[in-house]
Chimera marker file (.cmm) of the C-alpha trace (Angstrom):
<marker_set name="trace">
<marker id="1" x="0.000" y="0.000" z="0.000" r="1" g="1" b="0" radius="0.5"/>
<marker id="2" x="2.295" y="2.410" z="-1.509" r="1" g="1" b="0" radius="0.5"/>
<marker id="3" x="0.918" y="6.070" z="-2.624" r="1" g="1" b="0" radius="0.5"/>
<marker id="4" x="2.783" y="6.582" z="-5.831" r="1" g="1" b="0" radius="0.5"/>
<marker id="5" x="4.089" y="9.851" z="-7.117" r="1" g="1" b="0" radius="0.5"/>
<marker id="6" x="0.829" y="10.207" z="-9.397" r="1" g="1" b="0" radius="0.5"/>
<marker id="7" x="-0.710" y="9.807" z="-6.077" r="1" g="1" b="0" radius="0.5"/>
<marker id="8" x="1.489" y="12.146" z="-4.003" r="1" g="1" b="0" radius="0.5"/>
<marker id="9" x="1.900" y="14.817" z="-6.556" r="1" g="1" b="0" radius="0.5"/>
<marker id="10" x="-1.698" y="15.068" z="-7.231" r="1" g="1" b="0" radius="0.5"/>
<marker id="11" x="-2.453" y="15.647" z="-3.457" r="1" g="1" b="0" radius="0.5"/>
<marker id="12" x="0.586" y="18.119" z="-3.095" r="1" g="1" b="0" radius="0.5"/>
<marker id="13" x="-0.574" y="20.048" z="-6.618" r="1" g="1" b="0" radius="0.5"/>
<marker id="14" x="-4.463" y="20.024" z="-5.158" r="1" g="1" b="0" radius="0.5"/>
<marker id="15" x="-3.635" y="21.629" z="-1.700" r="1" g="1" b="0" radius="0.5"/>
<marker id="16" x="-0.927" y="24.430" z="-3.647" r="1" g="1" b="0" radius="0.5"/>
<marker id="17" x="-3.998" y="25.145" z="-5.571" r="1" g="1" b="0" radius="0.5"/>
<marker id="18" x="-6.134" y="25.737" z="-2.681" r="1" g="1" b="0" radius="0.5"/>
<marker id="19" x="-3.479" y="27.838" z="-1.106" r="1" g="1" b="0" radius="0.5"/>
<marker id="20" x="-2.630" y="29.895" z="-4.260" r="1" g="1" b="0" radius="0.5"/>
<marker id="21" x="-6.387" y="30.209" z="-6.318" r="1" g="1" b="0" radius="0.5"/>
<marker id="22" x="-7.192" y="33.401" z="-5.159" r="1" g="1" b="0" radius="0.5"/>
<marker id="23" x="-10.293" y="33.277" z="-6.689" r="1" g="1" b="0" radius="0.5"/>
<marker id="24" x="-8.969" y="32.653" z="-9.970" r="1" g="1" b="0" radius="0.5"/>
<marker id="25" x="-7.831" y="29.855" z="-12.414" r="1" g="1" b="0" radius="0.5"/>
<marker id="26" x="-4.378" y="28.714" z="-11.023" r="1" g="1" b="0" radius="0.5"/>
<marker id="27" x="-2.060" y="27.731" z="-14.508" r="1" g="1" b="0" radius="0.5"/>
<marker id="28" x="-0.326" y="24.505" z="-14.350" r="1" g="1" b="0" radius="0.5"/>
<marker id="29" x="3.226" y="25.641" z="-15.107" r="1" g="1" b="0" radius="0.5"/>
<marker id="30" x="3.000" y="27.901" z="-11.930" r="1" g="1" b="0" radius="0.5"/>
<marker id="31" x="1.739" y="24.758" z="-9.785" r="1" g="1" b="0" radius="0.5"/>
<marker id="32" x="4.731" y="22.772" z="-11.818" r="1" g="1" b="0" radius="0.5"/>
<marker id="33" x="6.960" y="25.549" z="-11.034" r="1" g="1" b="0" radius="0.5"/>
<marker id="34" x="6.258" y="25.938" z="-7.035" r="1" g="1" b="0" radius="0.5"/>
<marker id="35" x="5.812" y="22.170" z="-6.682" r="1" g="1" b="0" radius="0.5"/>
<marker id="36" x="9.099" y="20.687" z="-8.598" r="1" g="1" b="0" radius="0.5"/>
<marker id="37" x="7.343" y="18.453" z="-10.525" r="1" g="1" b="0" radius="0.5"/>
<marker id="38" x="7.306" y="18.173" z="-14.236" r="1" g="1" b="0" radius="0.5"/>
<marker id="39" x="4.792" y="19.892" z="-16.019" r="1" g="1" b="0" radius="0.5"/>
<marker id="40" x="4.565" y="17.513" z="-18.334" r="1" g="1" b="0" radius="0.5"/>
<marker id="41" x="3.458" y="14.785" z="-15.757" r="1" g="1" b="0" radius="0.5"/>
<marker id="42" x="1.260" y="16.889" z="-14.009" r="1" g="1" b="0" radius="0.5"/>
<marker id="43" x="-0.251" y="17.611" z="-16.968" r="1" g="1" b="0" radius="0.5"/>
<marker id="44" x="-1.331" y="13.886" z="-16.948" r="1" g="1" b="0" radius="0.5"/>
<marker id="45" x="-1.817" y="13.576" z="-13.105" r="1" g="1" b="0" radius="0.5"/>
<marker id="46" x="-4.873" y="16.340" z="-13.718" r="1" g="1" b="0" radius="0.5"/>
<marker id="47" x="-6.180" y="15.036" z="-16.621" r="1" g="1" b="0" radius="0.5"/>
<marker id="48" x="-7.189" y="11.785" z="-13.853" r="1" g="1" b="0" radius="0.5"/>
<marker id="49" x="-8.083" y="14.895" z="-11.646" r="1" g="1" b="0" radius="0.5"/>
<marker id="50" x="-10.525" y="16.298" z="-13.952" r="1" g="1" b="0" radius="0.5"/>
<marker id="51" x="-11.973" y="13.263" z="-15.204" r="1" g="1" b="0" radius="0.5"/>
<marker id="52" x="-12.990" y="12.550" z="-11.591" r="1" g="1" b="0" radius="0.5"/>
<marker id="53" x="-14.425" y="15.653" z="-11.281" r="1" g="1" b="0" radius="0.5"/>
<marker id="54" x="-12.499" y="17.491" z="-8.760" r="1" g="1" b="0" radius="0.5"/>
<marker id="55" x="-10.597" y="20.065" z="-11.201" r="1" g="1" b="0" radius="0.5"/>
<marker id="56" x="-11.824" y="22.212" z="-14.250" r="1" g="1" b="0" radius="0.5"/>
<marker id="57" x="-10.122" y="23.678" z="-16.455" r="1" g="1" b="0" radius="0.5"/>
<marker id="58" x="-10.440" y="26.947" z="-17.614" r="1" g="1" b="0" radius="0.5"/>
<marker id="59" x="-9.311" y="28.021" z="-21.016" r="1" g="1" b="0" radius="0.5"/>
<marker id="60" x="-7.522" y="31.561" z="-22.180" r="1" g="1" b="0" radius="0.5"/>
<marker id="61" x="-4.943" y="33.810" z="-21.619" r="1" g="1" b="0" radius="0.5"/>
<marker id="62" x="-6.186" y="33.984" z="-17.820" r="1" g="1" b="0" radius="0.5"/>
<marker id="63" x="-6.994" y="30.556" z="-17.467" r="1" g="1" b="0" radius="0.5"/>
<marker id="64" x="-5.754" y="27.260" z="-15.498" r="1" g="1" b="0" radius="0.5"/>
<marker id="65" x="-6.919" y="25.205" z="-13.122" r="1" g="1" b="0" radius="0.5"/>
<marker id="66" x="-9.886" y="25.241" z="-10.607" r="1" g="1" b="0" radius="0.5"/>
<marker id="67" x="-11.121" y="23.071" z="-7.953" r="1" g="1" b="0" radius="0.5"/>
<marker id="68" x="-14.748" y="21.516" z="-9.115" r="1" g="1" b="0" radius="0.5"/>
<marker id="69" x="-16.071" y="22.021" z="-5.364" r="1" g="1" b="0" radius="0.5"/>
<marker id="70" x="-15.187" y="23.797" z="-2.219" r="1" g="1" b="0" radius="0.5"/>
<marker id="71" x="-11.874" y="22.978" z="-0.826" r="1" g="1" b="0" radius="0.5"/>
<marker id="72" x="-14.134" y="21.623" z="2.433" r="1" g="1" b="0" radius="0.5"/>
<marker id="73" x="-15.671" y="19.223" z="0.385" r="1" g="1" b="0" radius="0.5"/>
<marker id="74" x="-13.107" y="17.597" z="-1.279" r="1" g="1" b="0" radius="0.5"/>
<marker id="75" x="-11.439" y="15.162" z="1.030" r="1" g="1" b="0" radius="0.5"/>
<marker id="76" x="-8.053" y="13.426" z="0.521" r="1" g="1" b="0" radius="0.5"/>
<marker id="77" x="-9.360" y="9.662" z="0.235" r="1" g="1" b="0" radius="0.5"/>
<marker id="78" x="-11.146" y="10.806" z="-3.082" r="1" g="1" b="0" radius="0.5"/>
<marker id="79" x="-8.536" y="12.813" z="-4.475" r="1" g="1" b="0" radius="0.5"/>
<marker id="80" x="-6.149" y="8.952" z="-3.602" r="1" g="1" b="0" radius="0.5"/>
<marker id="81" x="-8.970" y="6.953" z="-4.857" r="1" g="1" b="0" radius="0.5"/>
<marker id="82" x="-9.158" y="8.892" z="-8.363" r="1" g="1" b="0" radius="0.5"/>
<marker id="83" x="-5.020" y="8.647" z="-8.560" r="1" g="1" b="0" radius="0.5"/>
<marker id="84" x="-4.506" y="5.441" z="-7.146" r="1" g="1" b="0" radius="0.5"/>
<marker id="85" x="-7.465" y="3.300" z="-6.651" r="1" g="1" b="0" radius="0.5"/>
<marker id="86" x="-8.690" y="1.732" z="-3.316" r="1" g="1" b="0" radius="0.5"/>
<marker id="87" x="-5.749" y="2.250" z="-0.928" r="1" g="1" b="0" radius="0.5"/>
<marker id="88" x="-6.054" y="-1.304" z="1.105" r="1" g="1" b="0" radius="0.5"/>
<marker id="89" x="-3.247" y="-2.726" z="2.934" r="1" g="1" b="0" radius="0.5"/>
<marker id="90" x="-3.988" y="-6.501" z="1.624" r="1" g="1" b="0" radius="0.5"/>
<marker id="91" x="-6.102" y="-7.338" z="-1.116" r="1" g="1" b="0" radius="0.5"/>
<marker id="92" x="-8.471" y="-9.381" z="0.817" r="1" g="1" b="0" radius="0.5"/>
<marker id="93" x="-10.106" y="-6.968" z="2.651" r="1" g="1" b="0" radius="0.5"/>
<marker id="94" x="-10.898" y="-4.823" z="-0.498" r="1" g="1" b="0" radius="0.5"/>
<marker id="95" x="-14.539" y="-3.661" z="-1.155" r="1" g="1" b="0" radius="0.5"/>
<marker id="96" x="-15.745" y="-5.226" z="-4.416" r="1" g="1" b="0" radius="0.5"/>
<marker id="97" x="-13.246" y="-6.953" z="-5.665" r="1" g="1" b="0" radius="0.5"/>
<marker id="98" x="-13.863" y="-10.624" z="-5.797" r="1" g="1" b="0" radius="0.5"/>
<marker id="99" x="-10.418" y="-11.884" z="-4.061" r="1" g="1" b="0" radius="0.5"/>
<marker id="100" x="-10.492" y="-15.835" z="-3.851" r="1" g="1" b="0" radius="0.5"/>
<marker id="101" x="-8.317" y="-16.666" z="-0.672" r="1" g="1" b="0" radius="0.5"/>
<marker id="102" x="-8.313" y="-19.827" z="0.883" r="1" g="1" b="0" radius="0.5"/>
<marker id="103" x="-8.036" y="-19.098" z="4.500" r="1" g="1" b="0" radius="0.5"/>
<marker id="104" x="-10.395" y="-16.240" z="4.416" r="1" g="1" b="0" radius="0.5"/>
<marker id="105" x="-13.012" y="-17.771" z="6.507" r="1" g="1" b="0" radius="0.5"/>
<marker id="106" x="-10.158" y="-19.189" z="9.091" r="1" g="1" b="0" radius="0.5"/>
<marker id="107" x="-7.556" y="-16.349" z="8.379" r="1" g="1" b="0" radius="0.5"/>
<marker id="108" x="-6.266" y="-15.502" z="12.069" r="1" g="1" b="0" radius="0.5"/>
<marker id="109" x="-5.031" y="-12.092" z="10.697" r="1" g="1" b="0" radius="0.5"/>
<marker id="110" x="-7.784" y="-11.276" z="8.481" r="1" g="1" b="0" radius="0.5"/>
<marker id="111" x="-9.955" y="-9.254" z="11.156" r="1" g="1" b="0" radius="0.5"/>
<marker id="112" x="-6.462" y="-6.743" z="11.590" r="1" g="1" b="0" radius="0.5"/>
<marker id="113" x="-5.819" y="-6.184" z="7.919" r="1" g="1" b="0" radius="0.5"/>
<marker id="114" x="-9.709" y="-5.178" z="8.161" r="1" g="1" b="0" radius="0.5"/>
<marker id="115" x="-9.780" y="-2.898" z="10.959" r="1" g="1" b="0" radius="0.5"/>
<marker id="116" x="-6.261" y="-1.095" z="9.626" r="1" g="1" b="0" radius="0.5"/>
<marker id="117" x="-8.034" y="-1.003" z="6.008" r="1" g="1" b="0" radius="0.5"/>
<marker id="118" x="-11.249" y="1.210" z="8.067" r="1" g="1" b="0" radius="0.5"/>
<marker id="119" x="-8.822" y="3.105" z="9.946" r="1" g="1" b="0" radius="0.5"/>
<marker id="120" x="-7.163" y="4.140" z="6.913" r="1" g="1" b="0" radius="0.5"/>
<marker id="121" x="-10.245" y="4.853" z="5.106" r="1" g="1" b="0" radius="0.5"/>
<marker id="122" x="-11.817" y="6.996" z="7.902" r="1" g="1" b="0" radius="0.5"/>
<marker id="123" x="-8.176" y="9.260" z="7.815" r="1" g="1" b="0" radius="0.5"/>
<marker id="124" x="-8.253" y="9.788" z="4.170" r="1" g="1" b="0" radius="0.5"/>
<marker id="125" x="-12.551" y="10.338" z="4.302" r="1" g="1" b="0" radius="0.5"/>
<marker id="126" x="-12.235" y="12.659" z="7.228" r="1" g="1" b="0" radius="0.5"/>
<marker id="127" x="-9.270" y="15.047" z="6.188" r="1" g="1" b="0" radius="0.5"/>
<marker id="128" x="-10.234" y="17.582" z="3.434" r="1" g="1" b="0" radius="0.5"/>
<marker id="129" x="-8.287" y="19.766" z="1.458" r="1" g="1" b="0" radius="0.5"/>
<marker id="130" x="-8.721" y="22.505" z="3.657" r="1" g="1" b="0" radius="0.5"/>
<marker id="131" x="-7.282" y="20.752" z="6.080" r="1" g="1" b="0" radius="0.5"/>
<marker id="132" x="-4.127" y="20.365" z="4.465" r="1" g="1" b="0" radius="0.5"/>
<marker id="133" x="-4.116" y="23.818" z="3.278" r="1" g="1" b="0" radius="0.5"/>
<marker id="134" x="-4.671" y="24.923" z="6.929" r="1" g="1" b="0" radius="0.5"/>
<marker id="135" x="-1.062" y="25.623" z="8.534" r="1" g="1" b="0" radius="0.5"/>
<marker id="136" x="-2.643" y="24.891" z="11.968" r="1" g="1" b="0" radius="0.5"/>
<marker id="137" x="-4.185" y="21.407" z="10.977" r="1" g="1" b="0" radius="0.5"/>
<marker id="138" x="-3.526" y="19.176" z="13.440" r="1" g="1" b="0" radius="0.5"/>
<marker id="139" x="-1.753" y="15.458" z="12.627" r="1" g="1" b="0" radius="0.5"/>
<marker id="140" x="-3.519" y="12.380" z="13.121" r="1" g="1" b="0" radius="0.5"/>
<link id1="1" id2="2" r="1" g="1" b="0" radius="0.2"/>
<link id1="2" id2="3" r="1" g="1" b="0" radius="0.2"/>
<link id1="3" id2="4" r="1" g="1" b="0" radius="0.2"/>
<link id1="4" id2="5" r="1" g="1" b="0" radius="0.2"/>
<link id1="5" id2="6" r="1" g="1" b="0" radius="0.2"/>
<link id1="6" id2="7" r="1" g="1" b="0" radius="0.2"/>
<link id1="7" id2="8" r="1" g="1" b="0" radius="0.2"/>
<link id1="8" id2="9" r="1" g="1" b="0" radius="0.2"/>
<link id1="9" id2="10" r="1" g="1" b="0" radius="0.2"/>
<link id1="10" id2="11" r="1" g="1" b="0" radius="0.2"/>
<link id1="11" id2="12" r="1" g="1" b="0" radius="0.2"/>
<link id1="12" id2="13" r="1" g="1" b="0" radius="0.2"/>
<link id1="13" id2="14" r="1" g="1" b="0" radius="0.2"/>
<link id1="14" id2="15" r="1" g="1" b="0" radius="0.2"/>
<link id1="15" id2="16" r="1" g="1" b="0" radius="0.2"/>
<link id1="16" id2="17" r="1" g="1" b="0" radius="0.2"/>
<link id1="17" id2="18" r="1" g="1" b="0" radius="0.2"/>
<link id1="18" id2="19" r="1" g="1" b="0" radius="0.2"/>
<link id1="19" id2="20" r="1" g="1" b="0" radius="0.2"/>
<link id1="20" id2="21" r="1" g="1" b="0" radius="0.2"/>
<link id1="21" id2="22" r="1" g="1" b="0" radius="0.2"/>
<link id1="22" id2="23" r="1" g="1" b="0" radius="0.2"/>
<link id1="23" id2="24" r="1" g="1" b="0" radius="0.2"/>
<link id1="24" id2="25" r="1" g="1" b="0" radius="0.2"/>
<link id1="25" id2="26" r="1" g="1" b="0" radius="0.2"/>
<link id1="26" id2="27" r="1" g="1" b="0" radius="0.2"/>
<link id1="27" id2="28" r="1" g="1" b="0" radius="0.2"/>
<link id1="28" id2="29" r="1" g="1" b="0" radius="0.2"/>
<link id1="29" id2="30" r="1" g="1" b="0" radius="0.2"/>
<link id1="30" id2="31" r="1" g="1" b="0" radius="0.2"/>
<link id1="31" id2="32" r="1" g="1" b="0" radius="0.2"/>
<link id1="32" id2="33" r="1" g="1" b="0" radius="0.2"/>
<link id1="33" id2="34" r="1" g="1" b="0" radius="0.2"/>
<link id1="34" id2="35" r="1" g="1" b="0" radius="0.2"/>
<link id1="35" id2="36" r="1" g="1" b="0" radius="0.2"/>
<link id1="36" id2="37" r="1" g="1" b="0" radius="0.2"/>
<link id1="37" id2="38" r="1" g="1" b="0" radius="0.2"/>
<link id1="38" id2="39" r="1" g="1" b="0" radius="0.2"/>
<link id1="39" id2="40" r="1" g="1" b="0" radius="0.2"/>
<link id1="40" id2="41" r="1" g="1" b="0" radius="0.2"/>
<link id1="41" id2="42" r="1" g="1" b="0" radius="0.2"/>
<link id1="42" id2="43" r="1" g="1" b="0" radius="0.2"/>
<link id1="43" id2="44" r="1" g="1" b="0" radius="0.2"/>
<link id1="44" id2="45" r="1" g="1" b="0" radius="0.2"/>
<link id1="45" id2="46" r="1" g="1" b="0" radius="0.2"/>
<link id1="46" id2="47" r="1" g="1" b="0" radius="0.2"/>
<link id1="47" id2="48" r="1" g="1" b="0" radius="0.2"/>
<link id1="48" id2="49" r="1" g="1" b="0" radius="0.2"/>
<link id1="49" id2="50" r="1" g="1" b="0" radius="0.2"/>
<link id1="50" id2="51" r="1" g="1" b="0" radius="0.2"/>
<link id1="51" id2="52" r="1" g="1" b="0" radius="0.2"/>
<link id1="52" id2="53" r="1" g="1" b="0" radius="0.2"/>
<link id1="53" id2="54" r="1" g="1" b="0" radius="0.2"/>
<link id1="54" id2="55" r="1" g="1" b="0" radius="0.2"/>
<link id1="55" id2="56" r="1" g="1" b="0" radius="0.2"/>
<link id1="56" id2="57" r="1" g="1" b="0" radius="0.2"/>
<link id1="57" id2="58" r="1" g="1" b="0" radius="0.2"/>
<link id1="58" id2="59" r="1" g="1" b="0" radius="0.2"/>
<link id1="59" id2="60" r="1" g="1" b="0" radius="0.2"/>
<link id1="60" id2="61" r="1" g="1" b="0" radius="0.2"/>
<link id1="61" id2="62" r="1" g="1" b="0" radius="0.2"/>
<link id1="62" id2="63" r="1" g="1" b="0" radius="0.2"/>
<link id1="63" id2="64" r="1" g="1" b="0" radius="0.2"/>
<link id1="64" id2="65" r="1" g="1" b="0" radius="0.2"/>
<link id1="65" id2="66" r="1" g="1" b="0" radius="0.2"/>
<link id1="66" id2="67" r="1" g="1" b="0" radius="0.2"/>
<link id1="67" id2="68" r="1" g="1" b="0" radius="0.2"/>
<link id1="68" id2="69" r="1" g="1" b="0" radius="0.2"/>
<link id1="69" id2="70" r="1" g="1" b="0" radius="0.2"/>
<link id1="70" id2="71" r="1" g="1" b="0" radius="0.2"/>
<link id1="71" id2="72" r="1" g="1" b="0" radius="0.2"/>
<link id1="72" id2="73" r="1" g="1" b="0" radius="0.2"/>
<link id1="73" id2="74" r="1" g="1" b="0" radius="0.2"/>
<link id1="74" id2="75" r="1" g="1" b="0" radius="0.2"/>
<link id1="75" id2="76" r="1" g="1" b="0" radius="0.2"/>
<link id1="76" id2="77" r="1" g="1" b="0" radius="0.2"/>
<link id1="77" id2="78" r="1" g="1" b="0" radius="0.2"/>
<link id1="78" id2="79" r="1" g="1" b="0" radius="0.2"/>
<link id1="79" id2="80" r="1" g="1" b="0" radius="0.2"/>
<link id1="80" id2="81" r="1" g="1" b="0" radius="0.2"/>
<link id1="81" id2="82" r="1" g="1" b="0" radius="0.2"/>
<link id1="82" id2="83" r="1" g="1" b="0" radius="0.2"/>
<link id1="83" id2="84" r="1" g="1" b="0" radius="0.2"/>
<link id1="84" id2="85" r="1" g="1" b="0" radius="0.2"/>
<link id1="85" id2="86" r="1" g="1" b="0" radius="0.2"/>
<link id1="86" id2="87" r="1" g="1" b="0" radius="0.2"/>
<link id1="87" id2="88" r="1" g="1" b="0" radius="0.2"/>
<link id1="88" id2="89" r="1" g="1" b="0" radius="0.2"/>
<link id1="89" id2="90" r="1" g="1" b="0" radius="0.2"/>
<link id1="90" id2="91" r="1" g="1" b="0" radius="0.2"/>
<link id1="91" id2="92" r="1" g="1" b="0" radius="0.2"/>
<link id1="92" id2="93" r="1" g="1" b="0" radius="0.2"/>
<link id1="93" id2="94" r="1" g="1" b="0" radius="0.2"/>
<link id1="94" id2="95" r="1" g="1" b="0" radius="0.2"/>
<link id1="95" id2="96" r="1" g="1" b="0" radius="0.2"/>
<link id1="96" id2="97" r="1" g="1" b="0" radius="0.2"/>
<link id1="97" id2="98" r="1" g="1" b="0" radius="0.2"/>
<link id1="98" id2="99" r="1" g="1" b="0" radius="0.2"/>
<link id1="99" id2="100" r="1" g="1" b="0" radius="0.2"/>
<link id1="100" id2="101" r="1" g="1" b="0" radius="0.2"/>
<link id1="101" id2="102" r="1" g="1" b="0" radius="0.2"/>
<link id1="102" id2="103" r="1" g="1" b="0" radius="0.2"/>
<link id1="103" id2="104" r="1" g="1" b="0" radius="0.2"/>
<link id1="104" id2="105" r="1" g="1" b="0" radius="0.2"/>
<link id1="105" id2="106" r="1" g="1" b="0" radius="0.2"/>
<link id1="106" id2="107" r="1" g="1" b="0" radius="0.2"/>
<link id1="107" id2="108" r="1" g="1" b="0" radius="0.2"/>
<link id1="108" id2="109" r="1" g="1" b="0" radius="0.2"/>
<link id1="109" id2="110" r="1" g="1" b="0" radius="0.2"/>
<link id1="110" id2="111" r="1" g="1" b="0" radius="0.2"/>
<link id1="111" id2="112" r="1" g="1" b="0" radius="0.2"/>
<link id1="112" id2="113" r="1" g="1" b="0" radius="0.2"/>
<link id1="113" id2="114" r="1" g="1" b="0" radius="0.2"/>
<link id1="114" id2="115" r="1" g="1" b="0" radius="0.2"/>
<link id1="115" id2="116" r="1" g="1" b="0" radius="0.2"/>
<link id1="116" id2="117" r="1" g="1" b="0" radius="0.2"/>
<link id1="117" id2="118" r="1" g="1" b="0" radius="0.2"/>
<link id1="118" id2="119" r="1" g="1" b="0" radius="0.2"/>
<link id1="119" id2="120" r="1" g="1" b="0" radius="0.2"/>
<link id1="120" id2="121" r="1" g="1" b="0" radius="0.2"/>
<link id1="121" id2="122" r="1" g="1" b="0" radius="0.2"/>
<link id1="122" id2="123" r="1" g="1" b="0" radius="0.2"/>
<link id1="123" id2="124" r="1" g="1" b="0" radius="0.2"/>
<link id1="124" id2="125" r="1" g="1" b="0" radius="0.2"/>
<link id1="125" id2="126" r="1" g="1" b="0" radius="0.2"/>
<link id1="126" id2="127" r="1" g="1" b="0" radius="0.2"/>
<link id1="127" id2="128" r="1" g="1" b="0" radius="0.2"/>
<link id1="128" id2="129" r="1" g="1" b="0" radius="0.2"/>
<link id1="129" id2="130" r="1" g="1" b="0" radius="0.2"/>
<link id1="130" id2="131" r="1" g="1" b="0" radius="0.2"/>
<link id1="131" id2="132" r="1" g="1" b="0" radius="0.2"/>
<link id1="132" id2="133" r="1" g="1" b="0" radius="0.2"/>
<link id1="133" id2="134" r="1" g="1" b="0" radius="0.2"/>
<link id1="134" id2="135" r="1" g="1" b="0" radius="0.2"/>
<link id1="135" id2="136" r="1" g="1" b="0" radius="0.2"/>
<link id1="136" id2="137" r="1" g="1" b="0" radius="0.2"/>
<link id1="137" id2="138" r="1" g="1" b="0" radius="0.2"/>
<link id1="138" id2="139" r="1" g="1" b="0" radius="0.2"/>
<link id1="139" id2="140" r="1" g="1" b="0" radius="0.2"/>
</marker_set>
């Protein structure tokens, strides 16, 4: 259960946007620029974004990118799930998928991998953008 760099520039590039908008259409280079990543890749990393429907982009001389909702509403596990899919710490305990595992019935480890798999998921549903763009957010 990795978070890739898709994963971690995305988040990084969402919460600079939050912190820079303004009001206004952020351009990529300038989130590139401030972030170190490759504008290039990024441009990539929010075409995922926008296809999940948490950035729009806004075309012209004054345009760029802009978050699809409030920064309070957009929470870190979707901006992971669009990048990265279900972030699960075995495959097992994944929602949906249809695992086949033997010992899943008599697994004695089974019920941890599934509590750590909520846990996780109630961090990443729970912590918003504006949270991360908030100097005096507080750890978990």
């Amino acid at each position: 259960m990795l978070v890739s760099s898709r994963g971690r520039y995305g988040l990084r590039s969402m919460v600079d946007m939050v912190i820079n908008a303004k009001n206004s259409p952020v351009p990529l280079r300038a989130i590139a620029e401030r972030q170190g990543i490759s504008e290039s890749y990024l441009e990539q990393v929010f075409a995922i974004l926008r296809k999940a429907g948490l950035i729009n982009a806004i075309r012209g001389s004054y345009g760029g990118y802009v978050l699809a909702k409030p920064p309070t509403e957009i929470t870190v596990g979707e901006i992971l799930l669009a990048l990265e899919g279900p972030l699960v710490p075995v495959d097992c305990v994944q929602d949906g998928k249809n695992v086949h595992c033997e010992r899943r019935d008599i697994c004695l480890t089974q019920p941890f991998w599934k509590e750590l798999s909520d846990k996780i998921g109630e961090v990443l549903s729970s912590t918003t953008l504006q949270d991360l763009a908030n100097p005096d957010h507080k750890s978990i």
